[in-house]
DRENSE-249367 format. One record per atom (N, C-alpha, C, O): residue in one letter; x, y, z. Coordinates in steps of 0.1 Angstrom, whole numbers, padded with zeros to 4 digits, always signed. Atoms other than C-alpha are relative to their C-alpha. Example, Ala and Ser with C-alpha at 12.3 -4.5 7.8 and 13.67 -1.06 7.14 Angstrom:
# DRENSE-249367
A+0009-0012+0000
A+0123-0045+0078
A+0009+0012+0000
A+0019+0012+0007
S-0009-0011+0000
S+0137-0011+0071
S-0008+0011+0008
S-0003+0022+0009
# end
This chain:
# DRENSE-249367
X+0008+0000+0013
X-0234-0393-0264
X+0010+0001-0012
X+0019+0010-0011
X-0010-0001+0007
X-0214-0399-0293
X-0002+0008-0013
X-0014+0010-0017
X-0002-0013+0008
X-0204-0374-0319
X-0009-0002-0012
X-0010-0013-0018
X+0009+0004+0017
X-0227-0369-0352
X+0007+0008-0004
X+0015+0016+0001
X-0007-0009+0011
X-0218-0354-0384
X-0012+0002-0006
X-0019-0008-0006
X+0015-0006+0004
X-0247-0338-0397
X+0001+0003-0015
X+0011+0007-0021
X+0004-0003+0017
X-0263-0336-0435
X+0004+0014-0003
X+0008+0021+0007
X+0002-0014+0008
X-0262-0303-0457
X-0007+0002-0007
X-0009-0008-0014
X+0004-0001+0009
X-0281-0286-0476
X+0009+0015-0013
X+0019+0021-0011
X-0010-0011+0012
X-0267-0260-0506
X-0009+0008+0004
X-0018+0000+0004
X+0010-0010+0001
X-0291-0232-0499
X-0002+0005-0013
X-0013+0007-0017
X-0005-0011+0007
X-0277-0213-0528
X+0010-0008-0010
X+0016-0018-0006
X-0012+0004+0011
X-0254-0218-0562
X+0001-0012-0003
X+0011-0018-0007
X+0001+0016+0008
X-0266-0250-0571
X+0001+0000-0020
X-0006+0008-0025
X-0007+0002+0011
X-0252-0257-0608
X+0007+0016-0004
X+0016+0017-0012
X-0009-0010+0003
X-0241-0219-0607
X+0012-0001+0005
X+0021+0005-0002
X-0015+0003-0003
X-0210-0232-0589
X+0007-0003-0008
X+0019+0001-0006
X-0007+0001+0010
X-0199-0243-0618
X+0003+0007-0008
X+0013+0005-0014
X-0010-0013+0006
X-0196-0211-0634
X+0008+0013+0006
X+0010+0025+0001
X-0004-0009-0004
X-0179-0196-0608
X-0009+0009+0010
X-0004+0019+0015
X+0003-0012-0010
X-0203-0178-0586
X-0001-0007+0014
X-0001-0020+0016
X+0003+0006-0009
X-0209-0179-0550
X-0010-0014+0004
X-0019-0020-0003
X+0013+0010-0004
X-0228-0207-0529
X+0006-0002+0014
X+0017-0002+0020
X+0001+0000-0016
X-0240-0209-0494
X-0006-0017+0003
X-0017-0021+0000
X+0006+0008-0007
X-0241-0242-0475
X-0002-0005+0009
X+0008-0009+0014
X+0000-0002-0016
X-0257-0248-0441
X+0000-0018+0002
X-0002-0027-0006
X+0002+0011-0005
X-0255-0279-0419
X-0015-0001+0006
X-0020+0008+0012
X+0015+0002-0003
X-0290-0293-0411
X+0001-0011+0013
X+0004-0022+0009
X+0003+0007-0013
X-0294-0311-0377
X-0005-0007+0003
X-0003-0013+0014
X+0008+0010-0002
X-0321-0331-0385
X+0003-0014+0000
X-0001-0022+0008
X-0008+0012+0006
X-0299-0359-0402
X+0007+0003-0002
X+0010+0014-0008
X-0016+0003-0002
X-0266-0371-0395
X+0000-0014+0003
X-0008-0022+0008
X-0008+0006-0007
X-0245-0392-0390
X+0009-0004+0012
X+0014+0004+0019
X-0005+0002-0013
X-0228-0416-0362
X+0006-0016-0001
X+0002-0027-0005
X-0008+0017-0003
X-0202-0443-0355
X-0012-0006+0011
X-0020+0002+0017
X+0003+0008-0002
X-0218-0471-0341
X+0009-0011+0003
X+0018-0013-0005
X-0011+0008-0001
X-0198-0499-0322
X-0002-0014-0004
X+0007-0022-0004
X+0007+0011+0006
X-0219-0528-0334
X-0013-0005-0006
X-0022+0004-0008
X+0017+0000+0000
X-0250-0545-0344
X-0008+0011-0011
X-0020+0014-0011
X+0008-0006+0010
X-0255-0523-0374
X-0003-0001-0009
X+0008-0007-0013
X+0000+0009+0009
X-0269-0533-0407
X+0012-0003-0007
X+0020+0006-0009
X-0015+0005+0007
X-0240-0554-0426
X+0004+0008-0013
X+0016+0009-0017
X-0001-0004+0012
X-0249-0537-0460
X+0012+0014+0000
X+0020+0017-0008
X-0005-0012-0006
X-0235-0504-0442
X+0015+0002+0001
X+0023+0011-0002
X-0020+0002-0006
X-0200-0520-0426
X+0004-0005-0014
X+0017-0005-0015
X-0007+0008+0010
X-0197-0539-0463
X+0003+0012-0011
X+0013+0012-0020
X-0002-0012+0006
X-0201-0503-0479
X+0010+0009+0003
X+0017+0016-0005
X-0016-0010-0007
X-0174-0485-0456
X+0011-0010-0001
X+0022-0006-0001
X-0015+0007+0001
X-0151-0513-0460
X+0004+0005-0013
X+0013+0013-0016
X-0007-0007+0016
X-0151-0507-0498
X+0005+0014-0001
X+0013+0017-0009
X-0003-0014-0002
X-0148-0472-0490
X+0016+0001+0007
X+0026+0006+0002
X-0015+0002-0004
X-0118-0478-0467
X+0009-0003-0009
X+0019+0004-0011
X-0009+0007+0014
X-0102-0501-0496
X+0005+0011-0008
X+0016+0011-0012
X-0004-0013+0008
X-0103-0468-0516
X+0012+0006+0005
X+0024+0006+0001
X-0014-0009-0010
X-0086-0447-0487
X+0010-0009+0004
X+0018-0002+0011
X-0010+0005-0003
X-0063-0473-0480
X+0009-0001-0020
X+0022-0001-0022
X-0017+0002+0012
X-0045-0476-0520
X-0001+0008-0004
X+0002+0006-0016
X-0007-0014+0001
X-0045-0437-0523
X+0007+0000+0007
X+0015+0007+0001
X-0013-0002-0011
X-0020-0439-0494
X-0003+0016+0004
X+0006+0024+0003
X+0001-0015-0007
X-0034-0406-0481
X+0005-0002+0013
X+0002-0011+0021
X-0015+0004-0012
X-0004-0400-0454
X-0012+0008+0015
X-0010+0007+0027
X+0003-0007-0006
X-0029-0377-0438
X-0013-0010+0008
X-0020-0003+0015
X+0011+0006-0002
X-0057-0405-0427
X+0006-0015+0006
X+0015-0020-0001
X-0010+0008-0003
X-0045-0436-0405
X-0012-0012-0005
X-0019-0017+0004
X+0009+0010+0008
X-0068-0463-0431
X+0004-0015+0005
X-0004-0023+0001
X-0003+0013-0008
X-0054-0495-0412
X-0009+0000+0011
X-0020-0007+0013
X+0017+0001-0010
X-0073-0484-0381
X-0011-0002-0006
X-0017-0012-0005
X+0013+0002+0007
X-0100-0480-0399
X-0004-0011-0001
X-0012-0016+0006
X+0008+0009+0001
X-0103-0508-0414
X-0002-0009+0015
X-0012-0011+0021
X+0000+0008-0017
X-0092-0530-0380
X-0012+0008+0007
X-0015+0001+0017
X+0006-0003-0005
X-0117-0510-0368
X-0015-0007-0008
X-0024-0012-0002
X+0015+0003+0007
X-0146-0518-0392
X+0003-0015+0001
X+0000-0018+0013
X-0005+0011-0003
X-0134-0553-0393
X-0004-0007+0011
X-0009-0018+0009
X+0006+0002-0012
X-0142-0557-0357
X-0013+0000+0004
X-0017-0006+0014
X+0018-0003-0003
X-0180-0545-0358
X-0002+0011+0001
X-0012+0014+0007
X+0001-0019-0004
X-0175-0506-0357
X-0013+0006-0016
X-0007+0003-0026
X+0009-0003+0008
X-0204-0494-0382
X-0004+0014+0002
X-0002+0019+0013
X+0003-0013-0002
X-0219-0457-0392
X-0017-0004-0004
X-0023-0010-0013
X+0016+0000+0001
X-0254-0456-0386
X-0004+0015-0004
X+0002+0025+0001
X+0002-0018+0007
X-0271-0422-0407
X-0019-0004-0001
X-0025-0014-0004
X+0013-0002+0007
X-0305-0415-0411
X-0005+0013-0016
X-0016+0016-0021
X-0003-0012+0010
X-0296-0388-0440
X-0006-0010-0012
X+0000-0021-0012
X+0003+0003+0009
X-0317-0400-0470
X+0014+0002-0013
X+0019+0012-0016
X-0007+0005+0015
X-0294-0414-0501
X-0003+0008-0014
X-0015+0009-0014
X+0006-0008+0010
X-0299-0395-0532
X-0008+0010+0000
X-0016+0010-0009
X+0011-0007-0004
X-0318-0368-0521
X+0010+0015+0002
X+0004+0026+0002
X-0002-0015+0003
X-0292-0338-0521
X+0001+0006+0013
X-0001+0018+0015
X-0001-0003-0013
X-0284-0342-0482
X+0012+0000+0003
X+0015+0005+0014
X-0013+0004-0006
X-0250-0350-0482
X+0004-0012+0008
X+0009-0011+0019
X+0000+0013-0008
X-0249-0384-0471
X+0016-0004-0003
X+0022-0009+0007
X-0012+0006+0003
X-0216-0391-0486
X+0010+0009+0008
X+0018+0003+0014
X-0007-0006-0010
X-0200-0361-0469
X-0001-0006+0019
X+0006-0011+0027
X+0003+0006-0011
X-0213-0368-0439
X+0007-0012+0008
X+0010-0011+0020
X-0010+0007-0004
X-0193-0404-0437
X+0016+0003-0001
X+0025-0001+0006
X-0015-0008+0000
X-0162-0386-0448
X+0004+0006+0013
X+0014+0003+0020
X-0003-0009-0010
X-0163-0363-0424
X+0004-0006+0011
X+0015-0005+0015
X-0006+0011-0013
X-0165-0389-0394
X+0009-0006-0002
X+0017-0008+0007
X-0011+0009-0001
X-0141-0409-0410
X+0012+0011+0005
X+0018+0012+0016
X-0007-0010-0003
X-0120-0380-0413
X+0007+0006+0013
X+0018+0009+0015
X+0000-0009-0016
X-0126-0363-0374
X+0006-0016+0005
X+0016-0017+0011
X-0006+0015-0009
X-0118-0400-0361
X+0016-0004-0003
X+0024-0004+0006
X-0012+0009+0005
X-0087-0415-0380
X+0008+0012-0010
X+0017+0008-0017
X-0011-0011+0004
X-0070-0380-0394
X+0009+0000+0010
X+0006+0003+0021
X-0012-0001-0007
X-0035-0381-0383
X+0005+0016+0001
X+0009+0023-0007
X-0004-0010-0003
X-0028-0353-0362
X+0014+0007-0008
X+0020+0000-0015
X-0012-0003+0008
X+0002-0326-0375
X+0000+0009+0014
X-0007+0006+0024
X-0009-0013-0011
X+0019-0295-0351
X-0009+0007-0003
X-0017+0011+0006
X+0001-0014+0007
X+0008-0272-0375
X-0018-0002+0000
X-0026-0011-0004
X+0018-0003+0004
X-0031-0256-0374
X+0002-0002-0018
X+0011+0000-0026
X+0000+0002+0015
X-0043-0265-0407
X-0013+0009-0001
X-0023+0011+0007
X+0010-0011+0002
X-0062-0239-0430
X-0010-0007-0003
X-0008-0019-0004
X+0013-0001+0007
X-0099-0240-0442
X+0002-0009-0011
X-0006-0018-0014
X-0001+0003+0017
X-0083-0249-0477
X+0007-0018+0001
X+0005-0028-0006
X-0003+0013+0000
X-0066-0280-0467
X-0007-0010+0004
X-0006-0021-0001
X+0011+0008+0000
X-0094-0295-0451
X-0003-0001-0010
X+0001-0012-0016
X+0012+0006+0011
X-0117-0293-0480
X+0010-0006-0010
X+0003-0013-0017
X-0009+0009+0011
X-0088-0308-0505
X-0003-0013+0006
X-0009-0021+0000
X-0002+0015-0005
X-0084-0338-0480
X-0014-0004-0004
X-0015-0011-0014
X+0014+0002-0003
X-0120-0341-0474
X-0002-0002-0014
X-0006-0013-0017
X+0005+0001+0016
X-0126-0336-0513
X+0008-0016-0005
X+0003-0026-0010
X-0010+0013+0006
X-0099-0362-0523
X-0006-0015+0008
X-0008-0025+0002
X+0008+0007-0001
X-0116-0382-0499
X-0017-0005-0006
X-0018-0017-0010
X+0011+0005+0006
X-0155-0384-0513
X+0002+0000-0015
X-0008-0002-0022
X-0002+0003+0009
X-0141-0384-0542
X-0006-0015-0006
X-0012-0016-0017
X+0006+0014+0002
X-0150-0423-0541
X-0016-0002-0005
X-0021-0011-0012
X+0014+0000-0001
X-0185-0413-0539
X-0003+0012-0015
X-0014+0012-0020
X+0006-0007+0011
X-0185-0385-0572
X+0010+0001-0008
X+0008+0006-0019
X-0012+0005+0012
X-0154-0393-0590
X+0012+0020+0001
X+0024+0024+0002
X-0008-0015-0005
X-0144-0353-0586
X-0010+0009+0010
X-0020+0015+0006
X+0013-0009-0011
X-0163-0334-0553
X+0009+0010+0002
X+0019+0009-0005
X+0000-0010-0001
X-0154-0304-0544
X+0002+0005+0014
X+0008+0016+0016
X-0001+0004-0012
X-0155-0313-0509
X-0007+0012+0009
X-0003+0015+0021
X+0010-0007-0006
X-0180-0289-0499
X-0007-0003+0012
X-0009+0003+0023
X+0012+0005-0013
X-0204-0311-0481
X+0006-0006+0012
X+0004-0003+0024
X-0010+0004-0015
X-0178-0331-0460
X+0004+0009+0007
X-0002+0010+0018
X-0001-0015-0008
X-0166-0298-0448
X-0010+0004+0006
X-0008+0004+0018
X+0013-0004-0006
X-0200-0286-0438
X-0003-0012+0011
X-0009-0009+0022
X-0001+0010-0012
X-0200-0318-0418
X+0006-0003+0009
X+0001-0005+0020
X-0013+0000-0009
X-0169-0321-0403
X-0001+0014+0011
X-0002+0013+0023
X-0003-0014-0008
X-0167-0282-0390
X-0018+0001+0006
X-0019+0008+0016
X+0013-0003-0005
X-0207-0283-0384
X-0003+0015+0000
X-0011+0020+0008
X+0005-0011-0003
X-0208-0248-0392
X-0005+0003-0020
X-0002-0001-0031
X-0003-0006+0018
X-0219-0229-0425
X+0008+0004-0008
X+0017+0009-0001
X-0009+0004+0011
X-0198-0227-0457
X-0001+0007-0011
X-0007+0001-0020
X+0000-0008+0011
X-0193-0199-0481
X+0006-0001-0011
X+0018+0000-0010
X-0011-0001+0011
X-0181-0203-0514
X+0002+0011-0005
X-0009+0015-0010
X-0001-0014+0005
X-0168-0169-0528
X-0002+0000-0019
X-0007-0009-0026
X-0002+0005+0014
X-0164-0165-0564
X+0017+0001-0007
X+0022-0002-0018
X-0013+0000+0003
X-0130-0160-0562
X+0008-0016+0004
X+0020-0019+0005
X-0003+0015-0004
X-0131-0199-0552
X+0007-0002+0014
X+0018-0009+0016
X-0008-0006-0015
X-0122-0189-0515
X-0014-0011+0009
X-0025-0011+0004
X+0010+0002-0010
X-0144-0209-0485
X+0005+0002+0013
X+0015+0000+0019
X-0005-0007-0016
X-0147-0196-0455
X-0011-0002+0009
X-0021-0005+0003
X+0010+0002-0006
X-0170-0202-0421
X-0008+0008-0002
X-0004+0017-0009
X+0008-0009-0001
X-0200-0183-0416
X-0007+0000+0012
X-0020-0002+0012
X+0009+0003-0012
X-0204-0185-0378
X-0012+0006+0006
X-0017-0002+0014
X+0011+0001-0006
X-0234-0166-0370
X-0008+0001-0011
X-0007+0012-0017
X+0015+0001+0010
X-0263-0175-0395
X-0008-0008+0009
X-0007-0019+0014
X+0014+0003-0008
X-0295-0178-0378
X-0011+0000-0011
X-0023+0000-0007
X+0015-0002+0011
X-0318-0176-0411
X-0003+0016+0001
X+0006+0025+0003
X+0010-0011+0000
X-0344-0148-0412
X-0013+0001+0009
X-0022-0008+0008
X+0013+0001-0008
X-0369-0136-0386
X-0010+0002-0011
X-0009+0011-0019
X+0012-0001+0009
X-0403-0142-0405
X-0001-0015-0013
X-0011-0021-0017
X+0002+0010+0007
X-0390-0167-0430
X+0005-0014+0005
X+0016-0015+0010
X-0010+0011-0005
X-0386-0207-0422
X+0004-0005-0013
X+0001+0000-0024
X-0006+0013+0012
X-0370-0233-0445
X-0009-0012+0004
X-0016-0013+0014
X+0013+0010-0002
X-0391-0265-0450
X+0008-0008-0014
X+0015-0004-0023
X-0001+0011+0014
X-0387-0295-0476
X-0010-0008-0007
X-0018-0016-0001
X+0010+0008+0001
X-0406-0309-0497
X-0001-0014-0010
X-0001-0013-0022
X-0009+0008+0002
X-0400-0344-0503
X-0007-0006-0014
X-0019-0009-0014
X+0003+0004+0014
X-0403-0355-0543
X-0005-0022+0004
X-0013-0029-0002
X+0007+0018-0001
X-0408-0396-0529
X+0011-0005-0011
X+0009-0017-0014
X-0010+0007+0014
X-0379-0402-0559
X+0014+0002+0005
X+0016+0013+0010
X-0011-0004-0002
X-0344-0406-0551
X+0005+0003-0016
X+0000-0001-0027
X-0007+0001+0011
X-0318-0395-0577
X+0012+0001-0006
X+0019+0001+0004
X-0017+0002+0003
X-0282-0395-0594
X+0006+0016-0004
X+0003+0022-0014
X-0010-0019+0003
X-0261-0359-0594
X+0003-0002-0018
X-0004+0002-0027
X-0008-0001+0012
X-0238-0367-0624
X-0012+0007-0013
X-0013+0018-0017
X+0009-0001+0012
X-0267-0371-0652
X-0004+0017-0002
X-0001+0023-0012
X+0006-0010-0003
X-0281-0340-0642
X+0008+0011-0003
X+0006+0022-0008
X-0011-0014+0000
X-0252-0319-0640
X+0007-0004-0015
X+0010+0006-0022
X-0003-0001+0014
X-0240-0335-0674
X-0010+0010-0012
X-0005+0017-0021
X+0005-0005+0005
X-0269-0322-0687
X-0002+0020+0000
X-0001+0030-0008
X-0003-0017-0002
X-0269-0287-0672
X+0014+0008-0009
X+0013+0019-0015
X-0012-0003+0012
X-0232-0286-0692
X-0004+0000-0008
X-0006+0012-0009
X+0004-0003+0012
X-0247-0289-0724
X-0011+0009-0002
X-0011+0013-0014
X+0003-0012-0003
X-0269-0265-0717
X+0004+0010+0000
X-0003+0017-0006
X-0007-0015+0004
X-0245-0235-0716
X+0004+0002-0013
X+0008+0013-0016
X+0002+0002+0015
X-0244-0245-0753
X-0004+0004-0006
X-0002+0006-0018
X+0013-0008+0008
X-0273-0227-0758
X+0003+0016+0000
X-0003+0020+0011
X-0004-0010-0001
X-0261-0191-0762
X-0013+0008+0006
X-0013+0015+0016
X+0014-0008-0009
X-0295-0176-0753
X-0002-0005+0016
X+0001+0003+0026
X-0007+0001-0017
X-0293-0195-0717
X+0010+0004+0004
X+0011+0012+0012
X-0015-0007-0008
X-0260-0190-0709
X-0003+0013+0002
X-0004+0016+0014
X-0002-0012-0002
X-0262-0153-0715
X-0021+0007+0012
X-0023+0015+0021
X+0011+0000-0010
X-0299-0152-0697
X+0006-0006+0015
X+0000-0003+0024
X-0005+0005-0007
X-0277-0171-0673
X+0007+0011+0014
X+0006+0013+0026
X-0012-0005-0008
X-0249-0151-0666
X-0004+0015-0004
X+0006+0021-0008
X+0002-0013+0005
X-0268-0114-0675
X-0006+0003+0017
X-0001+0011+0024
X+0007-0003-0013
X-0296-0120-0642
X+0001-0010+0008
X+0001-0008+0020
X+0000+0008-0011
X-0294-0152-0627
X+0008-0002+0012
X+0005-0004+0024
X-0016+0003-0009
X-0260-0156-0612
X-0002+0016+0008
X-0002+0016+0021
X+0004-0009-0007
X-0267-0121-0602
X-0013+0000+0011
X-0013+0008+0021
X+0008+0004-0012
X-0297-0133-0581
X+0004-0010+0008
X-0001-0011+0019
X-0004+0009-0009
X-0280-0161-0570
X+0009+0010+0010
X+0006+0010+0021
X-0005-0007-0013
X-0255-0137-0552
X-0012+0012+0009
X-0012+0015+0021
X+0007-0013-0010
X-0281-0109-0540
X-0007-0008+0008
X-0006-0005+0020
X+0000+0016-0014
X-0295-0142-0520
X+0006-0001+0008
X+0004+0004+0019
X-0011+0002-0013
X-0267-0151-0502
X+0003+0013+0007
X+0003+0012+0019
X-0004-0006-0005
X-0257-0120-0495
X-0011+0008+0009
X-0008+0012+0020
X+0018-0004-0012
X-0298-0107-0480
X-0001-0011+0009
X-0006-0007+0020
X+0004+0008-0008
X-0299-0143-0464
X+0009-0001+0011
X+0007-0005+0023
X-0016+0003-0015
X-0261-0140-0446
X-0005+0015+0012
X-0003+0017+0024
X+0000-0017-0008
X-0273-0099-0437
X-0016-0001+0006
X-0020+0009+0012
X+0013+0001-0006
X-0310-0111-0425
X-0009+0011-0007
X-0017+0018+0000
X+0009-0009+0009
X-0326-0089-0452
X-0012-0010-0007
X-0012-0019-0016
X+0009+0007+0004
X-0358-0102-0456
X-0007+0005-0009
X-0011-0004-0016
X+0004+0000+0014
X-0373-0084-0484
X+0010+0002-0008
X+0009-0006-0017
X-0014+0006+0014
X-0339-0081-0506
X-0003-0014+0001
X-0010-0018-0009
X+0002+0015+0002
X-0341-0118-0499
X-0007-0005-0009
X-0003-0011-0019
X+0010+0007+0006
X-0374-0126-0508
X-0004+0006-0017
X-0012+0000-0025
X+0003-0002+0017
X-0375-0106-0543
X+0018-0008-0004
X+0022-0012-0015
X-0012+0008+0012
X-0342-0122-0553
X-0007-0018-0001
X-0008-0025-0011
X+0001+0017+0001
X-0354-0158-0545
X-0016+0002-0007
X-0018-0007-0015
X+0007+0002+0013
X-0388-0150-0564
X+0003+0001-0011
X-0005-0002-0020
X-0006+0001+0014
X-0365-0144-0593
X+0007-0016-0004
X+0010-0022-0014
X-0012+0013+0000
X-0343-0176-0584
X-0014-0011-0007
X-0015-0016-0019
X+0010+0008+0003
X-0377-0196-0582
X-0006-0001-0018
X-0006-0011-0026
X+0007+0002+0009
X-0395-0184-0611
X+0015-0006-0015
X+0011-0013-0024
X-0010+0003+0012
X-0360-0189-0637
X+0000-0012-0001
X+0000-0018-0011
X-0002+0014+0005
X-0357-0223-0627
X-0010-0009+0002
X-0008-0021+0003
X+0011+0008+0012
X-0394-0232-0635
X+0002+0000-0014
X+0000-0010-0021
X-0001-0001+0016
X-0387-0218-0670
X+0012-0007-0005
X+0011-0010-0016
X-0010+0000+0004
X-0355-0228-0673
X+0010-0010+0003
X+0021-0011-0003
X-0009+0013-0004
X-0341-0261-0656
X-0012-0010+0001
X-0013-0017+0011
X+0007+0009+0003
X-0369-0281-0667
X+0003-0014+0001
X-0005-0022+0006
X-0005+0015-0003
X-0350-0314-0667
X+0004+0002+0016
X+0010-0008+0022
X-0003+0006-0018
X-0345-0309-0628
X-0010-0001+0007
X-0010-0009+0016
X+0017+0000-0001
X-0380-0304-0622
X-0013-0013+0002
X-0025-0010-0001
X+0010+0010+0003
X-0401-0335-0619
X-0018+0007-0002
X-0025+0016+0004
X+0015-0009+0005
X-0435-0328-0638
X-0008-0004+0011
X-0015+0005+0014
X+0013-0001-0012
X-0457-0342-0608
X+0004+0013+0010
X-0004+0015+0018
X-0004-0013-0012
X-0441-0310-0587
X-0002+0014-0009
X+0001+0025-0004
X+0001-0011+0003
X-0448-0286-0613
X-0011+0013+0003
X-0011+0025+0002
X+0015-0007-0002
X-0484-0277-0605
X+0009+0012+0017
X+0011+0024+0017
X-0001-0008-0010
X-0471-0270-0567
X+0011+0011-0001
X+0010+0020+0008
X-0008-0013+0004
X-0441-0245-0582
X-0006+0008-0007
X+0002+0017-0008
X+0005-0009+0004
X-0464-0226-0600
X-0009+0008+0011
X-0010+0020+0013
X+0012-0003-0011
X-0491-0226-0570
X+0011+0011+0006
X+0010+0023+0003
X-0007-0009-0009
X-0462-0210-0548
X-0001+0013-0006
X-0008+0023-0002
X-0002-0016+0008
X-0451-0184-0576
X-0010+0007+0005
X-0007+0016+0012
X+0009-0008+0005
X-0484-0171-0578
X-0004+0005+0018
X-0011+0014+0019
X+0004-0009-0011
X-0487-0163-0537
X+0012+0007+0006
X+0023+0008+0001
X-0011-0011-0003
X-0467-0138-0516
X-0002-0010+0011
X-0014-0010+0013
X-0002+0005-0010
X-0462-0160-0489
X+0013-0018+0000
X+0017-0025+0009
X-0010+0014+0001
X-0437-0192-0501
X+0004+0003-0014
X+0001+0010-0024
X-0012+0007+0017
X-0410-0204-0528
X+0001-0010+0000
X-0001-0016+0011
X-0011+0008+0001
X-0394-0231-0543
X+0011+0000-0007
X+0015+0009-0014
X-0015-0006+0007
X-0361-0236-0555
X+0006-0014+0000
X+0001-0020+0009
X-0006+0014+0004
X-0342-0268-0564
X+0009+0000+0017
X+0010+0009+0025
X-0004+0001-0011
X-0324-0281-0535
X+0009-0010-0004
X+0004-0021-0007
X-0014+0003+0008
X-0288-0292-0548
X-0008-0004-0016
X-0016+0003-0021
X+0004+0005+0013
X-0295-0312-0583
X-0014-0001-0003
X-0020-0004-0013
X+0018+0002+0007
X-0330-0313-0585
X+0001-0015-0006
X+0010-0023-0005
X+0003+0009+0007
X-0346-0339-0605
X-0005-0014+0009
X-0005-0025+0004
X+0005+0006-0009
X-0358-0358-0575
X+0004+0010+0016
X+0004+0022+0019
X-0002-0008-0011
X-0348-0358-0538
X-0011+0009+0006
X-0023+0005+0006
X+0005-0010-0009
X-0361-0329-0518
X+0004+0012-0010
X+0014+0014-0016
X+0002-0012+0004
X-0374-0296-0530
X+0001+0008+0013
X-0003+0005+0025
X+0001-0007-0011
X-0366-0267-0512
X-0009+0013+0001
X-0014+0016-0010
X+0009-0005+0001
X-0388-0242-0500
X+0004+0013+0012
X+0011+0010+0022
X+0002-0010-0011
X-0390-0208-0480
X-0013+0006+0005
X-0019+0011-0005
X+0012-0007-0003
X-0421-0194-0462
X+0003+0008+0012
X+0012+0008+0021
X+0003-0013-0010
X-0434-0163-0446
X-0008-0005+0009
X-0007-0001+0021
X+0009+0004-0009
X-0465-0182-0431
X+0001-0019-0004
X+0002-0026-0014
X-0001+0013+0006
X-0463-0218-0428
X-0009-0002+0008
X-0002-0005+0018
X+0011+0008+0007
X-0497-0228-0423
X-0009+0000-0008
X-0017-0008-0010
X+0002+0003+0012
X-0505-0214-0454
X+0006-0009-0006
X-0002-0016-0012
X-0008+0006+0011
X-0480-0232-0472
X+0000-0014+0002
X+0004-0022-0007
X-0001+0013+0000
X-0486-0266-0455
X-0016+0002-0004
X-0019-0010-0005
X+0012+0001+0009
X-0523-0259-0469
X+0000+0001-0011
X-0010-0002-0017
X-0001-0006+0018
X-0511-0249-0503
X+0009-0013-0002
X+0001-0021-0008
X-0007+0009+0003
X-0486-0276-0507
X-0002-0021+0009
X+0003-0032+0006
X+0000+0012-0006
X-0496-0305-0484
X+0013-0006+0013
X+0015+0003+0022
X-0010+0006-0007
X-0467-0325-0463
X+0011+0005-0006
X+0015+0002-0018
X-0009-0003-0003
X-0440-0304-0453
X+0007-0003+0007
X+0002-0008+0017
X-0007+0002-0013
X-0411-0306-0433
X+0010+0011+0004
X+0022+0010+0000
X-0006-0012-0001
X-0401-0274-0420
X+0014-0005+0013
X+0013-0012+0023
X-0014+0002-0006
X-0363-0275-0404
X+0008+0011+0004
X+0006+0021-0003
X-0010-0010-0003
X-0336-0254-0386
X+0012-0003+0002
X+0016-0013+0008
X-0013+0003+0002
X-0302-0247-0396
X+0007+0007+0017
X+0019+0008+0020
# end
């Protein structure tokens, strides 16, 4: 059976990353990626070639980009079912494989930190500056802490929380990071957000991660009814208004959230429940998943 690289999701520290605070991200199992040795759509092999072209005139010493291409060249193709725009990590995801395949071995164990440089410098093609978060969560298939001292480290046993699942809920819109996150920058412009920002939010963004890594299910669930309700009031432009009715409906019961799920503004909404057949009655077509 040949090897996948599996999607991500951010759980946690979506545009707070940018000011420095933690963020947690798990690999999702549903969708991934997989080399393929032929016979896969052309648009796919004409997209990794360009992508190779990239990794071949960086001259990255650490990646052997001739195979590659000789390889794609031949009929070698990555077949993914990870939806495009949607805040899955599709772009990590082919990194990663390229990466685990055609990375030129060294002597030396390599740390944590140099993967995610390579890996970053890699999808770089795909966001012009990444961070190399998601390819990492792909490549190692494990969970992915960002500190705020800009440290990432594994997080081998995360099992969730007994009582609460994860679930998505799919907006039917794909959509583009950059815009989004441009906009969130000008945003901290606004002295009353920012300091509403960085007074409670960023503070609930860590007391999250830290109840969801310790399996504290009520710490959890009052910090993430804080996460939820700030970024109804408050990230409006990531929000699509046909989804606002069902983020209010949640707010208002004790049994589900939602919460942006990377950029917002399409894609996949994310969601936590205590009972999920309430919440596929309250919300309609879900798709509840495990990390």
């Amino acid at each position: 059976m040949p090897k996948v690289f599996p999607s991500k999701i951010l759980l946690f520290g979506e545009y707070t990353i940018l000011n420095g605070s933690s963020a947690l991200a798990v690999p999702l199992q549903q969708f991934f990626g997989k080399w393929i040795p032929k016979d896969g759509p052309e648009i796919n092999r004409k997209a990794l070639i360009a992508f190779a072209n990239f990794l071949l005139a960086k001259e990255f010493k650490f990646l052997d980009t001739n195979k590659l291409i000789y390889d794609l060249n031949n009929g070698l193709n990555f077949e993914s079912n990870i939806p495009i725009g949607y805040g899955m990590g599709s772009s990590g995801s082919v990194s990663a494989a390229i990466y685990s395949s055609y990375k030129i071995e060294t002597q030396n164990d390599q740390s944590l930190s140099i993967y995610r440089d390579e890996l970053s410098q890699m999808e770089n093609f795909f966001h012009g500056n990444s961070s190399g978060l998601d390819p990492l969560v792909s490549y190692l298939n494990k969970a992915i802490l960002k500190t705020p001292d800009n440290q990432f480290k594994k997080v081998d046993e995360l099992k969730g929380i007994d009582g609460i699942d994860i679930f998505l809920l799919d907006t039917k819109q794909s959509r583009s990071t950059a815009p989004l996150v441009k906009k969130y920058k000008a945003s901290l412009e606004d002295k009353n957000f920012k300091s509403l920002l960085e007074s409670n939010y960023i503070y609930q963004v860590e007391l999250s991660i830290k109840a969801f890594i310790n399996a504290d299910k009520d710490s959890f669930f009052e910090s993430l009814d804080q996460i939820s309700d700030f970024q109804y009031h408050h990230f409006k432009d990531m929000i699509l208004e046909k989804n606002g009715k069902a983020w209010t409906e949640a707010l208002d019961t004790d049994f589900c959230r939602l919460k942006l799920c990377g950029a917002g503004g399409g894609g996949y909404i994310l969601g936590f429940s205590k009972n999920n057949e309430k919440t596929k009655e309250l919300l309609g077509e879900v798709r509840f998943v495990e990390i």
